[in-house]
N, C-alpha and C positions, 0 to 999 in steps of 0.2 A: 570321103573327106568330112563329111557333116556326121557320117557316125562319129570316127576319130574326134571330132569335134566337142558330140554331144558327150562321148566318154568323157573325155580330159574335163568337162565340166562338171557332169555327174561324179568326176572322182574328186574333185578340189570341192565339192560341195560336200561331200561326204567327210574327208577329213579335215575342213572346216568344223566340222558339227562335233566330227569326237573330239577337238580341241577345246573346244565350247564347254564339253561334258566334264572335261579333267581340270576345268577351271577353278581354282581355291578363290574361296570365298573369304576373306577370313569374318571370325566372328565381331559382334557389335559389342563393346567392353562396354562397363558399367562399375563406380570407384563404389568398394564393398570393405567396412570396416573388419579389420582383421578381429575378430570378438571384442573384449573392452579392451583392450590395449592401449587405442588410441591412437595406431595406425591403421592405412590402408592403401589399398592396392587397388589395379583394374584388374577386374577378370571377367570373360565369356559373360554376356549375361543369358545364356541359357543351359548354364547348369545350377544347381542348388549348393549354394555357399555354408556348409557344412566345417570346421576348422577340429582337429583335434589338438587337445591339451595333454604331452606328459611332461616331466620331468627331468633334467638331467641328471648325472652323477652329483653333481654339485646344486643339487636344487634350482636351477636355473630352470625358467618357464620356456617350454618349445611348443610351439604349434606350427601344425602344418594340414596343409591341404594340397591337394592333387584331386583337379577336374578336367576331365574327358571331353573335350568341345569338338567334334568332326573327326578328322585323324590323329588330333592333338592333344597332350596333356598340359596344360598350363597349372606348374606348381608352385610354392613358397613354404619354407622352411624362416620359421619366425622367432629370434632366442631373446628371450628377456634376461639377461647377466643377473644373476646373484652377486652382491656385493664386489661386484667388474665396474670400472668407467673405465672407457678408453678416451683419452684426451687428444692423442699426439695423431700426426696423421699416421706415422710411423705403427704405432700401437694399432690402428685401428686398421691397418693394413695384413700387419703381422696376425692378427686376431684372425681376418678372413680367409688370409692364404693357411693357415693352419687350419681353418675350416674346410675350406673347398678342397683341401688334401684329404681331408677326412673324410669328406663325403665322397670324392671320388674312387675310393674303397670301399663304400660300403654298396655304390649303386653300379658297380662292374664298369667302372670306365676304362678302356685301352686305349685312348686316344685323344689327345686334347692338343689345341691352338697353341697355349698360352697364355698366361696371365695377363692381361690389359690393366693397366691400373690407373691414377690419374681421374678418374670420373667426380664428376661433380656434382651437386643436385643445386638449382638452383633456389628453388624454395626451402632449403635446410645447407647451407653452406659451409659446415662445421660436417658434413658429413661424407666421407668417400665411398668409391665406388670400384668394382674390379670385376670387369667382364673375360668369360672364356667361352667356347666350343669346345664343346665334347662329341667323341663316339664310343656308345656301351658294347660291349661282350653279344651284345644281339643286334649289332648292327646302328639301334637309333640314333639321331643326329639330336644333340641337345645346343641350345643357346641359353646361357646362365648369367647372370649378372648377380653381383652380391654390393648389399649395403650397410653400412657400420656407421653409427654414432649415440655416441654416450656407453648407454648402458644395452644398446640394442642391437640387433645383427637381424637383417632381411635378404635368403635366399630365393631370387627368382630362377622360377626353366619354364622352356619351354620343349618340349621334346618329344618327337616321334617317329617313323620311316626314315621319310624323306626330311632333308633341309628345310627349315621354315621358310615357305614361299613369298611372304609378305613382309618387306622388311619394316615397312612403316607402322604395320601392326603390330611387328613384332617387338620395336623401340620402344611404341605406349606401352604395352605390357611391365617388359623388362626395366624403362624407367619411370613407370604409373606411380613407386610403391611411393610412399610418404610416411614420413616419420610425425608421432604426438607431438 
């Protein structure tokens, strides 16, 4: 009886320990200006905040960055409109859902929630918001939210394997971003 005993504890200690080990941590964010724009976002503060600059068809400024923090990518897609304002909430909706279809073509998505829309930023209240779940052609699970106002459009992801395991982390990220 005391072996039986000392097993059944010896094994609850043991898988104790690997659940310990497979524990997500998530990372410690830090608000990092998006180059001069005059926005900015939280991100991982342990990777190096790098942002590239091109161009759209339309001259319109995009940057974007994608950083590697644990099993995760935490990215933004940042467009600066050429001669665009979106005023309407309408407009600024239509703007992002014709984005997030677009971009969901170009980064193999086969799978998505649906459109959430409705979102508000409290510190910019002229500005909406439209959150989705994706799953790409390789499996990974993304969480996206997108922001629109004025002249500017802010795509958030976070995405990797598995589900994002920290929802609270995952909120500051996806509504970290701030407009100029």
């Amino acid at each position: 009886m005391k072996t039986l005993t000392l097993s059944l504890v010896l094994f609850l200690f043991y898988g104790f320990s690997l659940a310990q080990e497979d524990e997500f941590t998530p990372p410690r964010f830090v608000k990092q200006p998006i180059e001069n724009t005059g926005c900015y976002a939280y991100f991982p503060n342990d990777v190096e905040m790098v942002f590239d600059l091109s161009y759209s068809p339309d001259s319109s400024k995009v940057y974007t960055g994608d950083f590697l923090s644990g099993n995760f990518h935490y990215s933004i897609i940042l467009v600066q409109l050429k001669d665009l304002v979106m005023q309407t909430t309408e407009e600024k909706d239509d703007m992002l859902v014709s984005y997030l279809d677009y971009l969901q073509g170009t980064v193999g998505i086969v799978g998505s929630a649906g459109y959430g829309k409705g979102h508000t930023m409290e510190s910019n209240p002229s500005a909406v918001g439209i959150i989705d779940y994706w799953e790409d052609d390789e499996g990974d699970q993304w969480s996206v939210k997108a922001w629109a106002d004025g002249s500017t459009m802010a795509i958030l992801f976070i995405y990797g394997a598995t589900e994002y395991p920290s929802y609270g982390a995952g909120q500051l990220f996806l509504n970290g971003f701030r407009f100029n």
